[in-house]
C-alpha positions in Angstrom: 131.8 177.1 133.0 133.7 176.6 136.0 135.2 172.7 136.8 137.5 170.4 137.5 140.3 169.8 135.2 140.3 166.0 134.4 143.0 164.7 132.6 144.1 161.4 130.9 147.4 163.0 128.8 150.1 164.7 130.6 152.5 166.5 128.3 155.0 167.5 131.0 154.2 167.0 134.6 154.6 171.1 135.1 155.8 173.8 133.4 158.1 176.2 135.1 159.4 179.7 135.1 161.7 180.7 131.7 165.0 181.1 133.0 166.6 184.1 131.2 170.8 185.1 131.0 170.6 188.8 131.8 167.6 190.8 129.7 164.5 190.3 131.7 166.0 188.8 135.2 164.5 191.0 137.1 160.9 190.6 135.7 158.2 192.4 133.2 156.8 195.9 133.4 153.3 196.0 132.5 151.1 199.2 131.9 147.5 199.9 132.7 146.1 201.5 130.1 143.2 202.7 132.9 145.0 203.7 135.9 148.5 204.9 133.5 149.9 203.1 136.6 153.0 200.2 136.2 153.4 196.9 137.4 156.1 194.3 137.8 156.1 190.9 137.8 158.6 188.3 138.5 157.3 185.1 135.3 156.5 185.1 132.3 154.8 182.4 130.1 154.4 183.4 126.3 153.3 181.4 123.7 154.0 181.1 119.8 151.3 179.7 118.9 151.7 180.7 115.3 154.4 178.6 114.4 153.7 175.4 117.0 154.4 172.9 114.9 153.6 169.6 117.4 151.5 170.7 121.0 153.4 167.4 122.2 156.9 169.1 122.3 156.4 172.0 123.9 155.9 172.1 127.7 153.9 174.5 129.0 150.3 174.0 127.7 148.4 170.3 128.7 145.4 169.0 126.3 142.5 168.4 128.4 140.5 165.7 128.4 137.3 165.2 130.5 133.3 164.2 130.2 130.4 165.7 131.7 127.0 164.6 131.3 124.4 166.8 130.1 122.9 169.1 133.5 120.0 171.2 133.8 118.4 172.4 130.3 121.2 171.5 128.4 120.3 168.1 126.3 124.0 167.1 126.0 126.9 167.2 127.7 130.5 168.2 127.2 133.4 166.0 126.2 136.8 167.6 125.7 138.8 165.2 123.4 142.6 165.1 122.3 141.5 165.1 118.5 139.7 168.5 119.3 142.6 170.5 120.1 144.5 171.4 116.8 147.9 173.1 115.3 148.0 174.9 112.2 151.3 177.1 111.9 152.5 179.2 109.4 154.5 177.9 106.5 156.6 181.1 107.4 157.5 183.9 109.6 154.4 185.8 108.9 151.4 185.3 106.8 147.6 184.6 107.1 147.1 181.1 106.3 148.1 177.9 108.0 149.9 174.6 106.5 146.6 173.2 106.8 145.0 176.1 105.0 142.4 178.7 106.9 143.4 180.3 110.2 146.5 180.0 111.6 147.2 179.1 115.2 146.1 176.6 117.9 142.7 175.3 116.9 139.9 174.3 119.7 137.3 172.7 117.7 133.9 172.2 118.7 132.5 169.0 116.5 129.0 169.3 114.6 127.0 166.3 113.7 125.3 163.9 116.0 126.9 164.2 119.5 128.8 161.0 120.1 127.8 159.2 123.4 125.5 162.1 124.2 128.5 164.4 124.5 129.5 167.7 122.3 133.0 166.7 121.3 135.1 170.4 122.0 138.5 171.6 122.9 140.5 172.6 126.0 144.4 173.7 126.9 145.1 174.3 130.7 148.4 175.3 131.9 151.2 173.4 133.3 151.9 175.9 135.5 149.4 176.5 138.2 151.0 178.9 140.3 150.1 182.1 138.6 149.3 184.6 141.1 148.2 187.8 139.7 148.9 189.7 136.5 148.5 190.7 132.9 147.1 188.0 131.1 146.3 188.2 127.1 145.3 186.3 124.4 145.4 186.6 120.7 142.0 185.2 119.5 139.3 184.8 116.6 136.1 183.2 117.4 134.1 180.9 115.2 131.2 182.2 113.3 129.4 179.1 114.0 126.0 179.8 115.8 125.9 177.4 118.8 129.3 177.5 120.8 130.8 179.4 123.7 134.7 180.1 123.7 136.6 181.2 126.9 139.8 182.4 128.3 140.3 182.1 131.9 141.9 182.1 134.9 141.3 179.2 137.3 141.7 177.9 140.6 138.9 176.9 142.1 134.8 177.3 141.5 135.6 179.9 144.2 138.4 182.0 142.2 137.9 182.4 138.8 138.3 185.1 136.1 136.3 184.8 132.6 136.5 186.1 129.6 133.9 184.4 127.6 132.0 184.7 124.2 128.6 182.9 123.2 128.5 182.8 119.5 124.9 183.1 119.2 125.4 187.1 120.6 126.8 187.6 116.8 125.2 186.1 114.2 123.6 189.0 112.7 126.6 190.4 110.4 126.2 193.9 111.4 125.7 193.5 114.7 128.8 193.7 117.5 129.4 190.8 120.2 128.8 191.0 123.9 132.1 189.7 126.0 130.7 187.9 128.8 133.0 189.1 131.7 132.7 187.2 134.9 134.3 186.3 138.3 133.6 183.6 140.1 133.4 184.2 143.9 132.0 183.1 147.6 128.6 182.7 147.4 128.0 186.0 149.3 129.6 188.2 147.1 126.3 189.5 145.1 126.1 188.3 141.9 125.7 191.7 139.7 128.9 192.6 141.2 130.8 189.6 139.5 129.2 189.6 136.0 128.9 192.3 133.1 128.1 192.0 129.9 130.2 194.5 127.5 130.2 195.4 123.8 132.7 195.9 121.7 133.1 197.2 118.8 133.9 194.4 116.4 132.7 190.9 115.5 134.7 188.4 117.4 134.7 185.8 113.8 136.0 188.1 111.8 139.5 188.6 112.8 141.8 187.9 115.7 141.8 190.1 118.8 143.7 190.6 122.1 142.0 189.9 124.9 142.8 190.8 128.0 142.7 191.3 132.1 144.6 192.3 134.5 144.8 191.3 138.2 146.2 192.4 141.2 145.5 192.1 145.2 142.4 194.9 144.7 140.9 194.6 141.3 140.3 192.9 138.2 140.0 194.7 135.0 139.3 193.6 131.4 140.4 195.0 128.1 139.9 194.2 124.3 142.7 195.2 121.6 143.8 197.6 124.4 140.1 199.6 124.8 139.1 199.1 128.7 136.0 197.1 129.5 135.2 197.1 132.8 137.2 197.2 136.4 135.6 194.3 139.4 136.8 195.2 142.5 134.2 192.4 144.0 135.2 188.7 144.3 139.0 189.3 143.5 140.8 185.9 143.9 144.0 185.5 145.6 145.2 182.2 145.2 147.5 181.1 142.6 146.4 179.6 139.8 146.7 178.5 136.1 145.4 179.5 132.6 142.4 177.7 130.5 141.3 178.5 127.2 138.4 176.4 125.8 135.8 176.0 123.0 132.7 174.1 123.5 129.1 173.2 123.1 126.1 171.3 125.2 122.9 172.8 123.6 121.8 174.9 127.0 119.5 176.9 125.2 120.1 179.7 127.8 124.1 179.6 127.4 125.6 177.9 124.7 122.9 176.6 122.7 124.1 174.2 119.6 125.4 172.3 118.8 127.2 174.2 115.7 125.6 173.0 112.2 129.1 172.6 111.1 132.5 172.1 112.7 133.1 175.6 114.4 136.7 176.4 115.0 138.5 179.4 117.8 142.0 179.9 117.0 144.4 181.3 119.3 147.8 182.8 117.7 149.5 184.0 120.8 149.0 183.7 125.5 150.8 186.4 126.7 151.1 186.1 130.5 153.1 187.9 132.7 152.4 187.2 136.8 154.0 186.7 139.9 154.1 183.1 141.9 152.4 181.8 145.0 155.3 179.0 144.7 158.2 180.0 147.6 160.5 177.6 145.4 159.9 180.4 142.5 160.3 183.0 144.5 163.7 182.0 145.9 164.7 181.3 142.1 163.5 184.7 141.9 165.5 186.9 144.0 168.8 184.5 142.7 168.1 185.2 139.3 167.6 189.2 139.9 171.3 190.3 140.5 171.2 193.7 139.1 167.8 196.0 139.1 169.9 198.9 138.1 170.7 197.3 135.4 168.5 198.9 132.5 168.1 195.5 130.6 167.1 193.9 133.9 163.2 194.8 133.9 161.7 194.7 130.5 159.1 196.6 129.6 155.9 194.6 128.3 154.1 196.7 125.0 150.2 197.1 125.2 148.3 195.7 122.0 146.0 198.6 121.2 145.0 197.4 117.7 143.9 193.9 116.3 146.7 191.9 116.3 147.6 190.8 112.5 149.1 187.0 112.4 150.5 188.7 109.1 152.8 191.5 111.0 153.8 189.5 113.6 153.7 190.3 117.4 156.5 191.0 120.3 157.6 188.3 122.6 160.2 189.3 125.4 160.6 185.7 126.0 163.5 183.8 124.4 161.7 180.6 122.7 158.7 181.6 123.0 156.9 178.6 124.3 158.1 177.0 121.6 160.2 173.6 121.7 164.2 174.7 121.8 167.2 173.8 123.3 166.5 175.1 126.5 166.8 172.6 129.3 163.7 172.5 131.2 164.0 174.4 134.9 163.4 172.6 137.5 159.3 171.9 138.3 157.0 174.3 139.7 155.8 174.0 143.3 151.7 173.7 143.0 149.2 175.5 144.8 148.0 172.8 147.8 144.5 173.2 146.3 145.7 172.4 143.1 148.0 169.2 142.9 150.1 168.5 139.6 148.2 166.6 137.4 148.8 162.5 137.5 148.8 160.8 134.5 146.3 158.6 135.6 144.0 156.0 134.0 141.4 155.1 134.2 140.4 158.7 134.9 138.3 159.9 137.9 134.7 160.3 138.0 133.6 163.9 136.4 132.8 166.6 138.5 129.0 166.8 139.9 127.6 169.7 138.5 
C-alpha cells in the first residue's frame, strides 16, 4: 500500500500548527491506555469532519489524485480521483444521517462497474502537514460492507517509515463473523518481516458502525488500539522521520489483498482525525517554545480524553482545538517547514509519471 503521493489539486500549499490564545499553549497530554504512562506533545491537527461542509475551504487535508497501473496478480490498477472523495455533514449539531442521506462524514468511495481506463476509481486525503513526528493519532471510522475493497489509515513518509492501520473487506463478509485489522510497519529491508505485521481481531464488524482507531508512536515503540482496547505494541521498524497522515479507500482486484472490485459503490466514512504529535520542523519548534509562556499555568497543557467506546456521530465527540479543522476566521499561521525527503506538494500539471511498483 505504500507510494508516492502524486498530486494534481493543491488545496493549501501546507497546513500548519493551530495557533491557540492561552488554553493548550503549551501542548496535549495523551494517555496510554497500555503503559498508564503520559505523553506531551507540542501540535495538534483535529478534524470535524462531521460538519465539513466544502473539503475546498478548509486547509489542512489535500485530495489526492494519482494512477497506477495494475502490478503483479492484481488485473487492474488504482486511480484515486477528486470525484471519489466526498462530504456529507450533518444538517445539525448531532444526528446520524448526512444532508446527502446515509452516513455522515468524509466519504472515500471506491467506484463499482467496469474499471475506467483499466483503473479502480477510489479515494485518498493526505495531509498538508508533513512534519508529524511522533504521537497519538486516531480516527473515527466505518468501513464499507462492500466485499472487494481495502480501507487504511496511515502514517507516511517514505516506503521505509510507515505505520498501517488497514482493513480488507473481504475478512468480514460473513455477518457473524469479526474483522481482522491488518497492522503493519513498513521498515529497512532487514528488519524481519513477522516483526512488522500482525493480524488482530476485534470484536466488532468494521461496516456496522463507526470506530476509533488508533496508534501511538514514540522514539521506542508503536502501538495500536481500537475504541480504546489495545491491539498490539511493534517495537521493530519504528520510524523516526517526520511525516504526514493518509487515509484511503480502494480497490485493484489482487485476489490475495484487495480482491474486487466492489459489486456496488462501496463507501468508508471518516467522522473525526484526531492527531496530536510533535514536529521535525525547527521553524515549529521555535513557534513552539514562544507560544509556551506559562507551563504552570493549569490551562497551559490540556489533557487529551481516550475513546474507549464506539464513537456515536449522534453524541458528539471532544475537540481541544478551537475550529476544529474546520473553515473559520482564523488567519492561517505561517507554512510548515517540510521534512527534506518530503517537499511541499507543487501544483503541478501535467503530473509526474506514477511510482514503479
Amino acid at each position: 500500500m505504500a507510494h508516492l503521493l502524486y498530486t494534481l489539486v493543491v488545496l493549501v500549499l501546507t497546513s500548519v500548527p493551530q495557533l491557540v490564545s492561552a488554553a493548550c499553549e503549551c501542548g496535549y497530554q495523551t494517555h496510554s491506555i497500555k503503559s498508564n504512562e503520559n505523553e506531551v506533545y507540542t501540535d495538534v491537527l483535529e478534524s470535524d469532519f462531521l460538519h465539513l461542509k466544502d473539503i475546498n475551504a478548509q486547509q489542512d487535508w489535500i485530495r489526492q489524485v494519482w494512477d497506477i497501473p495494475a502490478v503483479g496478480t492484481a488485473p487492474w490498477g488504482r486511480n484515486m480521483t477528486l470525484e471519489n472523495v466526498i462530504t456529507n455533514p450533518l444538517p445539525g449539531k448531532i444526528g446520524s444521517q448526512g444532508v446527502n442521506g446515509g452516513d455522515p462524514g468524509l466519504e472515500l468511495r471506491v467506484s463499482a462497474g467496469e474499471p475506467r481506463g483499466g483503473a479502480v476509481r477510489s479515494g485518498e486525503v493526505a495531509t498538508a502537514r508533513r512534519d508529524m513526528k511522533y504521537g497519538s493519532f486516531r480516527a473515527g471510522i466505518k468501513y464499507t460492507g462492500q466485499n472487494g475493497t481495502c480501507g487504511a489509515f496511515f502514517f507516511y513518509q517514505s516506503d521505509s517509515q510507515e505505520i498501517d492501520v488497514e482493513l480488507l473487506s473481504k475478512l468480514y463478509q460473513e455477518p457473524t463473523k469479526a474483522a481482522d485489522l491488518l497492522l503493519v510497519i513498513h521498515a529497512d529491508p532487514d528488519v524481519p518481516t513477522n516483526e512488522l505485521f500482525r493480524p488482530t481481531t476485534v470484536g466488532f464488524r468494521p461496516a456496522d458502525g463507526y470506530h476509533e482507531y488508533r496508534f501511538d508512536w514514540n522514539p521506542e515503540r508503536v502501538n495500536y488500539y481500537a475504541d480504546g482496547q489495545f491491539l498490539w505494541e511493534s517495537t521493530a521498524g519504528v520510524p523516526s522521520k517526520g511525516g504526514g497522515l493518509t487515509l484511503n479507500h480502494w480497490s485493484n482486484g489482487d485476489p490475495g489483498w484487495s480482491a474486487g472490485p466492489p459489486a456496488q459503490d462501496a463507501r468508508m466514512k471518516i467522522s473525526y482525525i484526531k492527531a496530536y504529535f510533535n514536529s521535525s520542523s525547527k521553524a515549529n519548534n521555535a513557534d513552539y517554545k514562544l507560544r509556551c509562556k506559562d507551563p504552570s499555568n493549569p490551562d497551559a497543557v490540556c489533557k487529551v480524553p481516550d475513546q474507549t467506546s464506539p464513537p456515536d456521530p449522534s453524541k458528539g465527540t471532544v475537540f481541544l482545538s478551537p475550529n476544529k479543522g474546520l473553515p473559520g476566521d482564523q488567519p492561517p499561521p505561517p507554512p510548515t517547514n517540510p521534512s527534506p525527503s518530503e517537499p511541499p506538494t507543487p501544483p503541478v500539471s501535467p503530473p509526474p509519471p506514477p511510482p514503479k511498483r
